[in-house]
C-alpha positions as CSV (number, residue, x, y, z in Angstrom):
1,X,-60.5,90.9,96.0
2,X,-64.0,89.8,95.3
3,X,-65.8,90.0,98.4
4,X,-67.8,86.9,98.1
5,X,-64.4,85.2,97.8
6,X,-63.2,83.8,101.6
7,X,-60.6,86.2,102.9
8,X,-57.6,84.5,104.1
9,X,-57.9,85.8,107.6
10,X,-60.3,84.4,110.4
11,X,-63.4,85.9,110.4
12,X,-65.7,86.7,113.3
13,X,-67.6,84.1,115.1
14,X,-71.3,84.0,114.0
15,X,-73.2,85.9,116.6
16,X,-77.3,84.9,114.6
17,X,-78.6,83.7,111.9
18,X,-81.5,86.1,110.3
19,X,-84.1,84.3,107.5
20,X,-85.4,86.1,105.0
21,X,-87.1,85.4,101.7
22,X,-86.5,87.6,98.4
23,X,-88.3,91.0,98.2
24,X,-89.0,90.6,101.8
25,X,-87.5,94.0,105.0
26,X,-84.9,92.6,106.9
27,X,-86.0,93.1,110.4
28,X,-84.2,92.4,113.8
29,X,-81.3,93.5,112.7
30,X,-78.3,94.7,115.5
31,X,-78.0,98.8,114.7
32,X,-74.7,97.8,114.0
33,X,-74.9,95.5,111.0
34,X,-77.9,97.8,109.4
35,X,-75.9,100.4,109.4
36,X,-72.9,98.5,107.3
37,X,-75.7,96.8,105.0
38,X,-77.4,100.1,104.4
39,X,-73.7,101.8,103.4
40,X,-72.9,98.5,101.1
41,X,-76.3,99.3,99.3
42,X,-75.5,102.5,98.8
43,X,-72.5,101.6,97.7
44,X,-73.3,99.6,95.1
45,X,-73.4,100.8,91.5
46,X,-76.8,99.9,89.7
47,X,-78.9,101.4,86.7
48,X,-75.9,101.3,84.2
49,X,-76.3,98.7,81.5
50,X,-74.1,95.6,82.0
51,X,-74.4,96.0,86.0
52,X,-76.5,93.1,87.7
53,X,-78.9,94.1,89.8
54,X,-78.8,95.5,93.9
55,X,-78.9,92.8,96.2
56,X,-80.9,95.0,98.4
57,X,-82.9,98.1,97.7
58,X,-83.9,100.9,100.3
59,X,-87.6,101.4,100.6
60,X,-89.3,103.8,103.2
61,X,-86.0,104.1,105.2
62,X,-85.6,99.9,105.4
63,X,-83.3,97.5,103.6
64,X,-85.5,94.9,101.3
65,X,-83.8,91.6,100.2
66,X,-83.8,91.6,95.8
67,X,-83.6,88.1,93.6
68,X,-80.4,86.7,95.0
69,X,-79.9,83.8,97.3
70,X,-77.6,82.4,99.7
71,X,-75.9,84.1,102.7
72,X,-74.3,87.2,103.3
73,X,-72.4,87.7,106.7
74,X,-72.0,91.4,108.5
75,X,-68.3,92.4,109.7
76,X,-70.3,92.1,112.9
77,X,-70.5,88.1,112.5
78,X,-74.2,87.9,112.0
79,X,-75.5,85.5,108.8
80,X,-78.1,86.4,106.8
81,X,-79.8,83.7,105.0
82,X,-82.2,84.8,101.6
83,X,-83.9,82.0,100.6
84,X,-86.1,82.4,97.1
85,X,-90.0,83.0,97.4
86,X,-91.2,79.9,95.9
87,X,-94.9,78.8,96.0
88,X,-94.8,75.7,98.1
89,X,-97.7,74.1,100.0
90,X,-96.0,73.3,103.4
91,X,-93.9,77.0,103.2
92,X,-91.3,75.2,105.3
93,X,-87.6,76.8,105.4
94,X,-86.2,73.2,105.2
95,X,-88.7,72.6,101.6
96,X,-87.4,75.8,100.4
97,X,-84.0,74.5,100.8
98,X,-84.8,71.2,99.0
99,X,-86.3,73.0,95.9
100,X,-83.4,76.0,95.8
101,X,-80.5,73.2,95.8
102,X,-82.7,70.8,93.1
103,X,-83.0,73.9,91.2
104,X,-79.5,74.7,91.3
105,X,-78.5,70.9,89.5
106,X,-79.1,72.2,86.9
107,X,-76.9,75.9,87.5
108,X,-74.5,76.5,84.6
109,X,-72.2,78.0,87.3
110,X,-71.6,74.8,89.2
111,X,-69.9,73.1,85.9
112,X,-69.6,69.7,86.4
113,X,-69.7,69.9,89.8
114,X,-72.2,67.1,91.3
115,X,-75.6,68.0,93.1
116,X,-77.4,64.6,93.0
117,X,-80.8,63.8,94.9
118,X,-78.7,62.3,97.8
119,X,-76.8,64.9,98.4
120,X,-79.7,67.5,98.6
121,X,-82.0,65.4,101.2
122,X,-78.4,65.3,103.1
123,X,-78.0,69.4,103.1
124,X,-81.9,70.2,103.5
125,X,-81.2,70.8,107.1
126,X,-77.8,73.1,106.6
127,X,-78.2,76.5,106.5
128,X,-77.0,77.6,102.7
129,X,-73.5,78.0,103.5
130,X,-72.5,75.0,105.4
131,X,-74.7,73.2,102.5
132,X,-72.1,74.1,100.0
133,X,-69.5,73.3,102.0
134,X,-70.3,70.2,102.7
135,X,-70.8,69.2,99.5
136,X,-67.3,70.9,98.5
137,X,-65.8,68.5,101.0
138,X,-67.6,65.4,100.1
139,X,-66.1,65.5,96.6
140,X,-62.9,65.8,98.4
141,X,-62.8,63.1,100.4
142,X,-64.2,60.8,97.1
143,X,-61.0,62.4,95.3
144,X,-58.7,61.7,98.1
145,X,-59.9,58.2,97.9
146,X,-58.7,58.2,94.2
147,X,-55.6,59.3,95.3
148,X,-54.3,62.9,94.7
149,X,-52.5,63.4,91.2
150,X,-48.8,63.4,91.1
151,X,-46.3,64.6,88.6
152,X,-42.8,64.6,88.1
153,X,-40.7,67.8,89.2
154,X,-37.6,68.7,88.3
155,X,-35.4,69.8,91.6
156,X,-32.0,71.0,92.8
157,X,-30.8,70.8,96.0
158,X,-27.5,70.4,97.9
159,X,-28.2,66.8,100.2
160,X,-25.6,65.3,102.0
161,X,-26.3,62.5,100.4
162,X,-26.3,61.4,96.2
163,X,-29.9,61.4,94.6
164,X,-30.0,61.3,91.1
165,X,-27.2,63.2,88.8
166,X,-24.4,65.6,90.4
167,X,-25.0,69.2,88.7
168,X,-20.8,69.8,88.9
169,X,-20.5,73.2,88.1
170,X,-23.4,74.0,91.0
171,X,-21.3,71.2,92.4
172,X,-17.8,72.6,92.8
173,X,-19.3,76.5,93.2
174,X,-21.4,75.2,96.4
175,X,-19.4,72.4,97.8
176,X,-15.5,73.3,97.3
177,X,-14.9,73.8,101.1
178,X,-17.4,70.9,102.4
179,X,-16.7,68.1,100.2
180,X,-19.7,65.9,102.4
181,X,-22.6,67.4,100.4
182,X,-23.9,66.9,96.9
183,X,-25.0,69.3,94.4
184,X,-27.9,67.3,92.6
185,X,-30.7,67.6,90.4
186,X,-33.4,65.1,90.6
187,X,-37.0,64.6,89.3
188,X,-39.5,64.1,92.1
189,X,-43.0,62.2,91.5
190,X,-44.5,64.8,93.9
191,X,-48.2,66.2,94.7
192,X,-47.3,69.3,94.5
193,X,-49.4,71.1,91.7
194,X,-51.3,73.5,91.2
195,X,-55.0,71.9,91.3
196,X,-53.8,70.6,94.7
197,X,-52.5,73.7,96.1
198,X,-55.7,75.3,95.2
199,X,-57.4,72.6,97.5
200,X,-55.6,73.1,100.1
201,X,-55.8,76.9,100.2
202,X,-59.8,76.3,99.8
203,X,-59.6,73.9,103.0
204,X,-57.3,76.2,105.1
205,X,-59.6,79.6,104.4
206,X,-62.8,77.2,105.0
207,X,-61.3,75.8,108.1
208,X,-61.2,79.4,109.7
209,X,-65.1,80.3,109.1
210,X,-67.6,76.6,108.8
211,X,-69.2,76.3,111.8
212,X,-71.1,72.9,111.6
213,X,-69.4,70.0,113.8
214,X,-70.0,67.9,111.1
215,X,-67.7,70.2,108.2
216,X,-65.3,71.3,110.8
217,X,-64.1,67.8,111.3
218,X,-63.8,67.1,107.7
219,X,-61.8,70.0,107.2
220,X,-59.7,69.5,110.0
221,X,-59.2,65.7,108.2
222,X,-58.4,66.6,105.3
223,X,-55.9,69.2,105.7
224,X,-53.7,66.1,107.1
225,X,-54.3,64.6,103.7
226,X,-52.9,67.8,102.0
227,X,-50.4,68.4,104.9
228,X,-47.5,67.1,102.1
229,X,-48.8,70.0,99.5
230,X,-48.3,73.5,100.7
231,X,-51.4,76.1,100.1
232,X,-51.8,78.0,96.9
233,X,-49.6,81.6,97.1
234,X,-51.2,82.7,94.1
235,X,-54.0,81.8,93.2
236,X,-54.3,83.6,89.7
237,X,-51.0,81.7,88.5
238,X,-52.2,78.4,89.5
239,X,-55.8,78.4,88.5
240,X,-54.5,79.6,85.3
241,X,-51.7,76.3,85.2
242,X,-54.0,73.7,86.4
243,X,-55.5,71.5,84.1
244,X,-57.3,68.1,84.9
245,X,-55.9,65.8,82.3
246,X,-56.8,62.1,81.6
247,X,-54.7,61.0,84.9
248,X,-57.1,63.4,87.2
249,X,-60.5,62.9,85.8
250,X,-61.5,62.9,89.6
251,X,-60.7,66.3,90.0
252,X,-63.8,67.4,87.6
253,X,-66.3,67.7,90.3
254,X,-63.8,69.5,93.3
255,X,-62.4,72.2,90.8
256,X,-65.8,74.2,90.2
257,X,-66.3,73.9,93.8
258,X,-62.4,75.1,94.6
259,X,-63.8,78.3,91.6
260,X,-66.7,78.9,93.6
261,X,-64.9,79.7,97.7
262,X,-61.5,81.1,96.3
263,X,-62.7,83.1,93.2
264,X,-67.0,83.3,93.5
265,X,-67.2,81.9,90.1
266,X,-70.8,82.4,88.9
267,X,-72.1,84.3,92.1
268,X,-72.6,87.6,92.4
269,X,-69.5,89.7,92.8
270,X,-69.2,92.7,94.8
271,X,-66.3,94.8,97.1
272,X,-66.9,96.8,99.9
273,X,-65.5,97.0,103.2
274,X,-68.9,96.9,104.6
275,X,-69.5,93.0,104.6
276,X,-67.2,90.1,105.6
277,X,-68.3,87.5,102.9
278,X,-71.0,86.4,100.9
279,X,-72.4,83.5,98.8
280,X,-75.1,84.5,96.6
281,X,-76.5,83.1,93.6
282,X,-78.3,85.0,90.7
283,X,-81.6,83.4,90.7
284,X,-82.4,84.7,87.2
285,X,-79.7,82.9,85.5
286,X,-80.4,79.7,88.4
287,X,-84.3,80.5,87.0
288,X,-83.3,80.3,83.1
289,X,-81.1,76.8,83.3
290,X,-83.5,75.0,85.2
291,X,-86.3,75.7,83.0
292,X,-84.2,75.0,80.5
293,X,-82.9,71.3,81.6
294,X,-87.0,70.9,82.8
295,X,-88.1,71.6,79.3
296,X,-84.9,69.0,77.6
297,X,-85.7,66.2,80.6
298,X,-89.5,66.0,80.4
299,X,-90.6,66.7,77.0
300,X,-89.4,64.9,73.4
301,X,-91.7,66.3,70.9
302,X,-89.7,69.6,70.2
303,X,-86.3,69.9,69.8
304,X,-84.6,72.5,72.3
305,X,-82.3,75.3,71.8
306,X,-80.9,77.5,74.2
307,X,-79.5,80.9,73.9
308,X,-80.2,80.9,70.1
309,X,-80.6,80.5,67.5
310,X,-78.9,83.9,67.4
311,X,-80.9,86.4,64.4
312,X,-80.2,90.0,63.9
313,X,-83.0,92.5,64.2
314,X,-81.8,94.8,61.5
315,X,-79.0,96.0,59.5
316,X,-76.5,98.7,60.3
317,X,-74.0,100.3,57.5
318,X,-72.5,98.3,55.2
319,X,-75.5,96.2,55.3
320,X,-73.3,94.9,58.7
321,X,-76.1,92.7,61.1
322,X,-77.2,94.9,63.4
323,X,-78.9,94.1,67.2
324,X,-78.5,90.5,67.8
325,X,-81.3,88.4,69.1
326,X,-80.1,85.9,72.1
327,X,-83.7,84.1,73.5
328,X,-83.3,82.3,76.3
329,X,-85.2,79.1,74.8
330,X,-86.2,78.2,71.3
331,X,-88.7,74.7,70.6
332,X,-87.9,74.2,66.8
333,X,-89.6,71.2,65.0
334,X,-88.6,69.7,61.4
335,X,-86.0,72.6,61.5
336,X,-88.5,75.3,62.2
337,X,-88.6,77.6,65.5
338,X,-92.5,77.1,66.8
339,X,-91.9,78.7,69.9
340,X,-90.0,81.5,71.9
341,X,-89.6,81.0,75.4
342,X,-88.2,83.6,78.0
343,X,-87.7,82.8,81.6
344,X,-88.3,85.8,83.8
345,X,-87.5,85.2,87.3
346,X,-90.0,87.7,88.9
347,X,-93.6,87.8,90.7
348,X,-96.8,87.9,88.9
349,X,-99.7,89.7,90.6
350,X,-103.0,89.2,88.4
351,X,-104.6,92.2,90.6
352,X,-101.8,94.6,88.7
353,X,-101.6,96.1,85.8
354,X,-101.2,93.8,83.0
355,X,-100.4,91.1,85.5
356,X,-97.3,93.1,86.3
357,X,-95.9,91.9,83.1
358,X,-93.3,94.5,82.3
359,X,-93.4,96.4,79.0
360,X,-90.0,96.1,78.0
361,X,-90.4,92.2,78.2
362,X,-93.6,92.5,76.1
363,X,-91.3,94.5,73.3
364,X,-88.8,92.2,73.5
365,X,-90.9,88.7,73.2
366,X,-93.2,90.8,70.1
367,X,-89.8,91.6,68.5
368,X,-88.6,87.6,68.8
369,X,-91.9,86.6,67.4
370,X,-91.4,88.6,64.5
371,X,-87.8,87.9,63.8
372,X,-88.2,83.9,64.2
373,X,-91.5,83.6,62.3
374,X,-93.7,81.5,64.7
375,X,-97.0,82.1,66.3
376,X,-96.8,81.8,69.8
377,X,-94.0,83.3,72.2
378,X,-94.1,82.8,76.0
379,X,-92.6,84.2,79.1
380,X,-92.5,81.4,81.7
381,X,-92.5,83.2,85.3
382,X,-92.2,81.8,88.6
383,X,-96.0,80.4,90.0
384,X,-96.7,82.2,92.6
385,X,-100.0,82.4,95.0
386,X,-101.1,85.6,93.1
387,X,-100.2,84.1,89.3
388,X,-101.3,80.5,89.5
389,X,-103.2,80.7,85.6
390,X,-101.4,81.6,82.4
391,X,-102.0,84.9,80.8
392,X,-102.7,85.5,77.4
393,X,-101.8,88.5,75.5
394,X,-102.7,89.2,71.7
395,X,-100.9,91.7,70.3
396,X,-102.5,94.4,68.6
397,X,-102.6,95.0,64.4
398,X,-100.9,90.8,64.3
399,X,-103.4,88.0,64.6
400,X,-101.1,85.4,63.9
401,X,-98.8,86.5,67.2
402,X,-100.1,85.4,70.7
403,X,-97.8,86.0,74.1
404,X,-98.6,83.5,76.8
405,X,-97.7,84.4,80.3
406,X,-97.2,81.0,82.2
407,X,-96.7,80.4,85.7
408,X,-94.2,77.7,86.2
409,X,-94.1,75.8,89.6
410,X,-90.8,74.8,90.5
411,X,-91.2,72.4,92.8
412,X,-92.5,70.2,90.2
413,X,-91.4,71.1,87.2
414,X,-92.2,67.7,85.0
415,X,-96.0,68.6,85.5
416,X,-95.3,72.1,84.3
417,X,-92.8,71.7,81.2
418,X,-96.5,69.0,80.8
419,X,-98.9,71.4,81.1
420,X,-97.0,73.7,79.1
421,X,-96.5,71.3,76.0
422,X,-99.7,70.4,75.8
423,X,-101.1,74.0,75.7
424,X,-98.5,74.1,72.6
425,X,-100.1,71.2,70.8
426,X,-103.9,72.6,71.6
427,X,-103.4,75.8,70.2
428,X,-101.1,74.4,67.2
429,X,-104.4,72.2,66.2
C-alpha cells in the first residue's frame, strides 16, 4: 500500500511539528526520527529514467528537503511541514501557505475538486495537512446537504414478515419447518454504493489521525450521516464501480478529494516502513499548470496550447516518427507556434554558471525551437531573490533563435504572464 495513502490503523499522536522550506537541512530532529528519514532516503530508488525525484537528498552527513511539499510524518509521530521557497516580501509561513494553496487551483491532480479564494484565506492558518482536510470535509458537508445518492438494490432475505415477492423455492428449502418466516426478494432504494462507502472509509481512516478541534468535530459529525452506509472493504473494487452519474453531480468535487487520502492520487507515491504517512505534492508538475492557467487567464493575444502540439524530432526505420516532442506550453497565432515555453521549477542563481541554467534544458529548448520553427523559446523559472531579471541566451551558429530565461513571481502571476507578453510583442516588432 502506497504509503502516502492513510493506513487504516491509528497512528501515533503528533509529538512536533518541524518547518522547513525546499532545499533547506532539517534540523532539530529527535535521533529517532533521523534515523528512519535517513533509512527512507536511502531507500528510495532515484537516477533511473521514469523515477521522480528524492524527496530528500543526503549532503555532508544531513538530510536536505528536495522540490516536494506538504507533510510527511515519522513512525515516531513527529510532522514535518516543507513548504516551497517562494520569493515573497513579508517571508511569512502563513503567506507561503496562501500562495502554495492559490497555486495548487490550478493542480491537474485535484480534478474538479474546488479550491476557491475563500477557502484558501480560511486554511492559511492550518498547517498543510489539516488544510486538506478541511477542505475534503467541507465538500462533504455541502454534498450531505444535497442528500447522499441512492439506488435501487436487489435483496434476499428470510423476514418474518412479507416484503415484496416470495422466492418459493428459497421459500420451502428455508422455511419448511418454521412456517412464520418469509423467503423474499425485494429491491431496496438504499445508500449503499460504492462512492459512498469510499466516503465513509475516507472519514473513518481521517477520524483516527486530524488533529485540529475544528476537523475532528466534523469528522466525528459526519460519520453519523454515513452511520446507514458501511465503510469501503475494498477499495480497488469500488473506486473502479463508482461512477457520478447525472443524479450525483454533487459528488464531482468530494471524489478527487476521497482519490487523494485513500489512494494519493497525483502525490508522490512511495513505500517504506520507515515513515507513517505523507502528503506531498510535486511542485514541478504544481509549477507547470499554474503557469499554464496564469498564461490562458491573463493574456488573449496568443492562443495557448499545452503539452503539444506533439512533433517528432526524427525518423526511425520505416520512416516510423521517431522522438516525440511534448513542450510544456506552446503560444501559437494565426495557426502558427511563435513561442515555446518550458516551466522549470528550480532556483536561478545569476552569480553561477550560466545562471545555473542546466545544459540539458538548454538542448532540449534549442531542439523545440528548431522543430516548431519560431524565434524565441523561453524557460520560465521561479523568481527568486538571486534571479529577479530575465536571461537571454543566443545560441551559437542561429541568429534567428533566442532562449529567454524569465523569472516568474508567483505570488502575482497576472503581472508576470504581463511582463512576459509584452517582452513577446517588443522583440516580435
Amino acid at each position: 500500500m502506497p504509503a502516502n495513502a492513510l493506513a487504516d490503523i491509528p497512528l501515533p499522536s503528533r509529538s512536533c511539528a518541524l518547518v522547513v522550506r525546499e532545499y533547506q537541512p532539517l534540523t532539530g530532529l529527535h535521533e529517532d526520527d533521523e534515523r528512519d528519514l535517513m533509512r527512507f532516503t536511502l531507500a528510495q530508488p532515484v537516477g533511473a529514467e521514469g523515477r521522480q525525484p528524492p524527496i530528500f537528498v543526503i549532503r555532508n552527513g544531513r538530510l536536505h528537503a528536495q522540490n516536494y511539499v506538504g507533510i510527511i510524518e515519522t513512525r515516531r509521530g513527529t510532522v514535518i511541514e516543507i513548504l516551497p521557497k517562494i520569493d515573497l516580501s513579508h517571508d511569512r509561513e502563513v503567506d507561503t501557505r496562501r500562495v502554495f494553496l492559490n497555486m495548487l487551483r490550478d493542480w491537474r491532480g485535484l480534478g474538479q475538486a474546488q479550491l476557491n479564494g475563500a477557502s484558501i484565506r480560511a486554511i492559511r492558518r492550518f498547517d498543510m495537512f489539516e488544510a486538506f482536510v478541511h477542505l475534503f470535509l467541507t465538500s462533504v458537508v455541502l454534498l450531505t446537504r444535497r442528500g447522499l445518492a441512492r439506488a435501487y438494490r436487489s435483496r434476499e432475505m428470510n423476514l418474518s414478515q412479507l416484503r415484496g415477492r416470495i422466492l418459493f423455492p428459497q421459500h420451502v428449502r428455508e422455511n419448511l419447518v418454521d412456517r412464520s418466516r418469509f423467503y423474499v426478494g425485494y429491491d431496496e432504494f438504499t445508500a449503499n454504493r460504492p462512492a459512498n462507502r469510499l466516503i465513509h472509509l475516507a472519514l473513518r481512516r481521517l477520524a483516527a489521525v486530524v488533529r485540529h478541534p475544528e476537523n475532528r468535530q466534523r469528522v466525528h459529525q459526519l460519520r453519523i450521516v454515513f452511520s446507514n452506509v458501511p465503510p469501503s472493504t475494498n477499495l480497488d473494487d469500488d473506486w473502479a464501480q463508482h461512477r457520478v452519474d447525472r443524479s450525483m453531480q454533487h459528488y464531482d468535487t468530494v471524489m478527487p478529494w476521497v482519490g487523494l487520502f485513500l489512494f494519493g492520487h497525483g502525490l508522490a507515491t512511495f513505500s517504506g516502513p520507515h515513515v507513517s504517512r505523507a502528503l506531498l505534492f510535486p511542485m514541478e508538475e504544481v509549477f507547470e499548470d499554474f503557469v499554464t492557467a496564469a498564461v490562458r487567464r491573463h493574456q488573449y493575444r496568443f492562443a495557448v496550447r499545452a503539452q503539444g502540439p506533439k512533433r517528432h524530432l526524427a525518423m526511425g526505420e520505416a520512416d516510423r516518427p521517431a522522438f516525440w516532442l511534448k513542450p510544456d506550453i506552446v503560444l501559437m497565432e494565426r495557426g502558427r507556434v511563435r513561442f515555446v515555453l518550458d516551466a522549470k521549477w528550480k532556483p536561478l542563481d545569476s552569480g553561477a554558471p550560466n545562471h545555473g541554467v542546466s545544459q540539458a534544458d538548454a538542448y532540449q529548448l534549442f531542439a523545440y525551437g528548431r522543430r516548431y520553427g519560431c524565434r524565441r523559446v523561453v524557460l520560465v523559472y521561479p523568481r527568486t531573490p538571486a534571479f529577479r531579471e530575465t536571461v537571454r541566451f543566443r545560441f551559437a551558429g542561429d541568429h534567428d533563435l533566442e532562449m529567454d530565461c524569465f523569472p516568474f513571481d508567483v505570488s502575482d502571476a497576472a503581472a508576470s504572464v504581463q511582463a512576459m507578453t509584452q517582452t513577446f510583442v517588443e522583440r516580435q516588432r
